[in-house]
Every structure is written in structure tokens, then in C-alpha cells.
N, C-alpha and C positions, 0 to 999 in steps of 0.2 A: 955647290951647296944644295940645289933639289935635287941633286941626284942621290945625295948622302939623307936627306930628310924622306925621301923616297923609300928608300932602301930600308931607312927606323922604322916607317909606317908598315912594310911589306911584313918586317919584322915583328913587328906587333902585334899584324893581322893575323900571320901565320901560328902564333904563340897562343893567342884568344882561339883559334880554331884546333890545337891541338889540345885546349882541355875549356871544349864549350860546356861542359858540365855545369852543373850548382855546387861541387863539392869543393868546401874552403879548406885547406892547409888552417892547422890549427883548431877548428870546427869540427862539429862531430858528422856522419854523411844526415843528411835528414831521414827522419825515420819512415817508416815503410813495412808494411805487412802482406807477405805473400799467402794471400787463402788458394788461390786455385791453382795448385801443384803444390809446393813448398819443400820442405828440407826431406831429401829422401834419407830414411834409415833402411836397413836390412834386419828381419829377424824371421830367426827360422828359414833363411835361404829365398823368403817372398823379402818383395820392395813396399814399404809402406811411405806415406807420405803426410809431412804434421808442418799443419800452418809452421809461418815462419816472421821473425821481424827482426828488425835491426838491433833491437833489445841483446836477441840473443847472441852479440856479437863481443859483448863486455866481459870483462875476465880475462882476456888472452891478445896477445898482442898478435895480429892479425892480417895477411892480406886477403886482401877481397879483391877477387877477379872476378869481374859483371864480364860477361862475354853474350855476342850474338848466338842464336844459335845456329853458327854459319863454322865447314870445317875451318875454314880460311881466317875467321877470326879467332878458332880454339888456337890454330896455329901462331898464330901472332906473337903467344909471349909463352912460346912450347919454353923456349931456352929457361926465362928466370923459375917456371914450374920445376923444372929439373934441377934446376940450380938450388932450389928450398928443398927438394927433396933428397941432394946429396949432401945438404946441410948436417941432416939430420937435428933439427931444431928440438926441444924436448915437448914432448905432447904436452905435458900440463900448463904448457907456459907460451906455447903458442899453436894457431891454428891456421888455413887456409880456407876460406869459404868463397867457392865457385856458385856464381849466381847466373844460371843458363836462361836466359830472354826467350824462352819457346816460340813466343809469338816475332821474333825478330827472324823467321828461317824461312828458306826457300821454299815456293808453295810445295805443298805435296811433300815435304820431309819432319815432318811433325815427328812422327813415329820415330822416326830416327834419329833423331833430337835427344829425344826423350831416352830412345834407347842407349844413345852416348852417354846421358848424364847417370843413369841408373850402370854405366858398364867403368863409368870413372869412379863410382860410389863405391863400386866392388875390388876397384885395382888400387882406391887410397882413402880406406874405409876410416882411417884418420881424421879425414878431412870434410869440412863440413859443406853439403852440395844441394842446391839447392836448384830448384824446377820452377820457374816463372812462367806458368802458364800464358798469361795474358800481358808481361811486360809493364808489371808496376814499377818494378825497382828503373827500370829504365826512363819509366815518363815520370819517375818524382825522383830520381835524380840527374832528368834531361841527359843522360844519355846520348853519344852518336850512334847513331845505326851503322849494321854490319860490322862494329868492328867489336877491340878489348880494350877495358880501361883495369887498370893496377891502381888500387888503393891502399897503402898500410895507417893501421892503425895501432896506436898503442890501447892497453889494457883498461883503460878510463872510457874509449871512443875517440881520442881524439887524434883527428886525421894527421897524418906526420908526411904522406906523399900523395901525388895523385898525377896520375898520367895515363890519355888514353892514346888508343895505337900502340904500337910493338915498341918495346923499349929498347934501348942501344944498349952494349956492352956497359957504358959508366952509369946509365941508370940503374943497370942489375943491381951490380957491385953498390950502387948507391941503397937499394931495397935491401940487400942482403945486410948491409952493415947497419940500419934502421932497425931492422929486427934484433940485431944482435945486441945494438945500445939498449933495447928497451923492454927485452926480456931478463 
């Protein structure tokens, strides 16, 4: 009997530690406005950058991948990126927005940070990317460090998934058919 009561509690801990976040299933994420860095656009072939807030996430049914900016956490959920992009989801009706933690990266790779986010801007110009300078979106949405969290949302804001760390095959297939319901 404690070892079965053990093993609920192990369970439990582990579950609260794989989404120590604030963001509630059903809720919308709390809002948040990036000034220093924010949503990179392209024009004219320079990189310009325009504050950014959670505002502008409504209209479009959405996952948001907050990632460190660590390679190792871009890598985390390389597979479900790829998997939405052989979707082929239709643009009007949904979006992906990549929120890179600049201040979450290894000392001395700043530059390169930056320069990843401004070279994924160019490779899925689709997609909406966004540059956190200073790690707001992470400290008001408590955030783990070093890693990715997957959020979808539908077109209203309100949170339909949330998982950080690298998702398993049935979570994908779980994200991909989330968007498909609710597009």
C-alpha cells in the first residue's frame, strides 16, 4: 500500500514538474509584451523588429513554441515543427509563433541566438518569430529554463494544449489533430 501511494505521489510530482508553467488548458496564456527585440519582419531583404504582445496572437489558431535560446532546446520538438509544416495548414487560418528567450542562452552566444531566429524568419517567413530579448514572455509565463514548451491555441486565445519538454509521438499526432479540429 506505500509503495503504491509512493509511486501516485512520484507520479504527481513528476506531472506538476513537466508543466511548472502558469498556463491553464482552457485559459488564455497571460498576456505579455515584448519591447526589446520582438517580432522580427523582413523588408527589402534588412530584418526589422516591432514590439510584440500576446494580443497579436488572436485570429488564427496557433502553436506557440517559447524555446530557450539553447540549440538543444530548438531541437526538442524539431519532429512536431516538421510535422506542421508537412501539414501544410492553410495560412489564413493558422499560424506558428516561435518565441526565442534570448536571454535564456549560453554566455557569449547572444549573436547567434539572434542570428538563428532572424535565419528561421527567412526559411518560414510564414511564421510568426519572435526575439525576447530580456525573457519576458518566460518570467510571466514561468517558464522552465533551457528547454521548449508547445502551446496551442485556438482563434479566440484559448489554450487547448500545453506541454513543456519534447513531446512524444502521441502528443504530436495529439497537437496536429487540435489544430485540425479547430481550424
Amino acid at each position: 500500500m506505500i509503495k503504491k501511494i509512493s509511486i501516485a505521489l512520484l507520479l504527481g510530482m513528476f506531472s506538476f514538474m513537466a508543466n511548472a508553467n502558469n498556463i491553464k488548458v482552457g485559459s488564455s496564456v497571460p498576456a505579455v509584451s515584448v519591447e526589446k527585440g520582438g517580432e522580427i519582419f523582413i523588408q527589402d531583404g534588412d530584418f526589422n523588429y516591432l514590439p510584440w504582445n500576446t494580443e497579436l496572437m488572436l485570429g488564427k489558431v496557433r502553436v506557440i513554441h517559447a524555446i530557450a535560446g539553447r540549440s538543444g532546446a530548438k531541437a526538442m520538438n524539431e519532429p512536431l515543427m516538421e510535422a506542421i509544416t508537412n501539414s501544410h495548414f492553410p495560412e489564413d487560418k493558422y499560424q506558428t509563433t516561435s518565441i526565442v528567450n534570448q536571454d535564456d542562452s549560453i554566455w557569449g552566444t547572444s549573436a547567434f541566438v539572434k542570428s538563428s531566429a532572424e535565419d528561421g524568419k527567412e526559411e518560414f517567413p510564414w511564421s510568426s518569430m519572435v526575439l525576447d530579448e530580456n525573457g519576458v514572455v518566460a518570467q510571466q509565463w514561468q517558464l522552465t529554463p533551457k528547454t521548449s514548451t508547445i502551446i496551442v491555441q485556438d482563434k479566440t486565445g484559448r489554450v487547448l494544449f500545453n506541454q513543456e519538454g519534447a513531446l512524444n509521438e502521441q502528443q504530436i499526432k495529439q497537437v496536429l489533430q487540435l489544430i485540425k479540429q479547430n481550424i
